[in-house]
N, C-alpha and C positions, 0 to 999 in steps of 0.2 A: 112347652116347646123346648126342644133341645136341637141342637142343628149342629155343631161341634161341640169336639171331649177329645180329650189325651190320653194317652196310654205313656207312661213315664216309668215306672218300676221296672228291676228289674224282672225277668222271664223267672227266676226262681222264686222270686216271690210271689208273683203273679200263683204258681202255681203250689204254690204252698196253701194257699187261701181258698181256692176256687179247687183245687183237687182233682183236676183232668186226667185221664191217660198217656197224653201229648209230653212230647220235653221241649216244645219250639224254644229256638233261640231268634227272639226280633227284635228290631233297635227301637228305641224309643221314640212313639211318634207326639208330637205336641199340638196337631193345629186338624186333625180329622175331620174329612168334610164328607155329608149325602156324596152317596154313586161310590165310594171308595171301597176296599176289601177292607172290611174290621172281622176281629177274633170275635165271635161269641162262643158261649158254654152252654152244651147243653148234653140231655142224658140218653141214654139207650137201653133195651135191656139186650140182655148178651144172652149166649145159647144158653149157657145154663142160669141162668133165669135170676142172677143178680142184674145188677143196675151198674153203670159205669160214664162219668163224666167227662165227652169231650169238647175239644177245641177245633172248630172249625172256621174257615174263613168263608166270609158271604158279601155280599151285596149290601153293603149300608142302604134299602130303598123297596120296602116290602110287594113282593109279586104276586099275588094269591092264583093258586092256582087253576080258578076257570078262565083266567085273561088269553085270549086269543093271541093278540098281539103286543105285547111289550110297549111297543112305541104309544100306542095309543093311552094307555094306563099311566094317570099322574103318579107322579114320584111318593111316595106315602112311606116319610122317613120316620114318624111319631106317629103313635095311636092312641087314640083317648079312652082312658081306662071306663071310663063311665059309659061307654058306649059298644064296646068288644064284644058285650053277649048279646047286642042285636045287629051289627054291620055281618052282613054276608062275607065280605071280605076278611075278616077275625075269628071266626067264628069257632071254625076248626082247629085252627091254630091255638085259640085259649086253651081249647080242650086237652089237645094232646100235643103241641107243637112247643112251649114257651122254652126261652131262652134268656142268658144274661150276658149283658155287655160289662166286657171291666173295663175300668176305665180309674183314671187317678182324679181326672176332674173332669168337669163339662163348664163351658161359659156361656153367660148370656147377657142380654143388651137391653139398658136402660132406657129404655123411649124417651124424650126429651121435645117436647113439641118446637119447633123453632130452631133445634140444635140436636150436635151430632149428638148418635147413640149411643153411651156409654157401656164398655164393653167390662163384665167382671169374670173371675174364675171362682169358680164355687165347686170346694172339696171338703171330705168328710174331715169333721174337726178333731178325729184321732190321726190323721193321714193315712189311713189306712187305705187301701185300694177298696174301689166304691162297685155295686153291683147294680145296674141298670136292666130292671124288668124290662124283658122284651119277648116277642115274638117270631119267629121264621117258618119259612116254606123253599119247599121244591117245587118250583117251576119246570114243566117238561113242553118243549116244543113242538111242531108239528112234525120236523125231519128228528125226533128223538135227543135233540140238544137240553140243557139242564142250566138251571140259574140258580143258586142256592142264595135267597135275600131276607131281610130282618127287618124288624123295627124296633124303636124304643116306645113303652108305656109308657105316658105322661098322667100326673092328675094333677090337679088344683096345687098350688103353692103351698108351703107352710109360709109359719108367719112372720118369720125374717127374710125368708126367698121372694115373697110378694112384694116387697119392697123394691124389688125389681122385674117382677114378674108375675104373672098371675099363672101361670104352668110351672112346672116341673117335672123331672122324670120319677119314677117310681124305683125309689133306691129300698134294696134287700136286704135285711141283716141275716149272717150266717146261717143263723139256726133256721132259717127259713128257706136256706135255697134248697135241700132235699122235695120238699114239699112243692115248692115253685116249678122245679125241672122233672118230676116224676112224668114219664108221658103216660102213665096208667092213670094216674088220679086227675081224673076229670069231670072234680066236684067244682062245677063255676062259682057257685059261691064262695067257697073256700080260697079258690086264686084270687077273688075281685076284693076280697076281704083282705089277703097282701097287698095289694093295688093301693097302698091309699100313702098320703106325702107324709116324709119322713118327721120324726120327731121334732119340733124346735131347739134342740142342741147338737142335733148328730151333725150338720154342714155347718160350715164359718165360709165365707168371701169377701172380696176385694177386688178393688179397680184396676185396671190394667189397661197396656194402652192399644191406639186401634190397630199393630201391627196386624192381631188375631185377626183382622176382617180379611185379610190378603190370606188365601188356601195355601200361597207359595211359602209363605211366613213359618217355618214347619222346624221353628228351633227354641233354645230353653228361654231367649231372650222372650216373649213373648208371654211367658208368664210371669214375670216380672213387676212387682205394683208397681202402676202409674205414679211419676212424679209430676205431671202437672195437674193444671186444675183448665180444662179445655171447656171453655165455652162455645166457641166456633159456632155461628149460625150454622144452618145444615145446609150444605151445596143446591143452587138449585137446580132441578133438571133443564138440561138444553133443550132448547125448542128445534123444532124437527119441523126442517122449512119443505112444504108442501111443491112436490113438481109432480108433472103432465104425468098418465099412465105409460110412456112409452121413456124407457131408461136408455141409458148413455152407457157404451162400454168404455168410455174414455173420462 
């Protein structure tokens, strides 16, 4: 599972790394949530028949394109790597669609039975900006309108990640994003075989406090290690007092 991630670097470095044709200049965002525009990377081939890496902006909330109607279609912000080459919805997309999310970090949250969720930040332990296997589509409407949306690969934890979670996203090292973004090479085996959780050295994380839960929360403060030590039972849900079928406009 992944559900937010940061983008913190600067734009030159960003693309120093990732190597797009794009020179965007955007600020730093820290608290990215589903539904929102994030940057992905991804390749093309060009008329004369090289390859070239860009930046575009989508829909954090993957739309595949037989859905009729948007509204109706759940939100499908993660895709499970283990399962890509048989969902109809993936299908195409592993093929010849795959993309990467940069990002500096992604968090996630410690279940706690009884008590609140402990919220960590988890970044590569060189700091280097991180590469988050993904996929995208073009969505085209019925009046000809267009939705360009993504998701992030998830697979099984590695073995310090599990510690907090039993998912992960499926982060890329360099020498592999050629390979990952070609849309001509559509040997599934060969992507599903990147698909798999990162090394036990390449992330390190830490606790941090529940600002990250609020989407509004969208500053440096927020990755910041926790200084307390919160036990806090977990709130309970209010009960929802039962009235007649016929409502009150007052």
């Amino acid at each position: 599972m992944c559900g937010r991630y940061a983008i913190t670097l600067p734009p030159e470095a960003l693309r120093a790394i990732f190597r797009y044709v794009e020179q965007p200049n955007f600020p730093p965002r820290y608290n990215i949530a589903p539904t929102q525009p994030v940057p992905i990377v991804h390749m093309t081939l060009e008329p004369d028949g090289t390859r070239a890496r860009h930046l575009t902006l989508v829909r954090w909330g993957f739309l595949p394109g037989f859905v009729k109607d948007p509204k109706d279609f759940p939100l499908v912000i993660n895709a499970r790597a283990e399962t890509l080459a048989d969902k109809p919805s993936f299908r195409t997309a592993l093929r010849h669609r795959r993309c990467i999310f940069i990002a500096d970090a992604f968090y996630e949250w410690k279940r706690r039975p009884g008590k609140i969720s402990k919220p960590f930040l988890i970044r590569r332990a060189d700091h280097a900006p991180m590469a988050m296997a993904g996929l995208w589509e073009t969505w085209m409407g019925p009046n000809g309108e267009e939705t360009d949306s993504a998701c992030i690969i998830t697979t099984d934890a590695n073995g310090p990640i599990s510690a907090i979670h039993h998912r992960m996203p499926v982060i890329l090292e360099p020498e592999n994003f050629d390979a990952w973004l070609d849309p001509l090479n559509g040997d599934v085996d060969e992507m599903l075989a990147l698909a798999k959780p990162a090394a036990d050295d390449v992330l390190e994380f830490f606790e941090i406090s529940t600002a990250v839960n609020r989407v509004s929360n969208d500053s440096a403060d927020i990755q910041l290690p926790s200084t307390s030590d919160d036990d806090a039972p977990e709130p309970k849900k209010a009960r929802v007092k039962k009235t007649s079928a016929q409502g009150s406009l007052f």
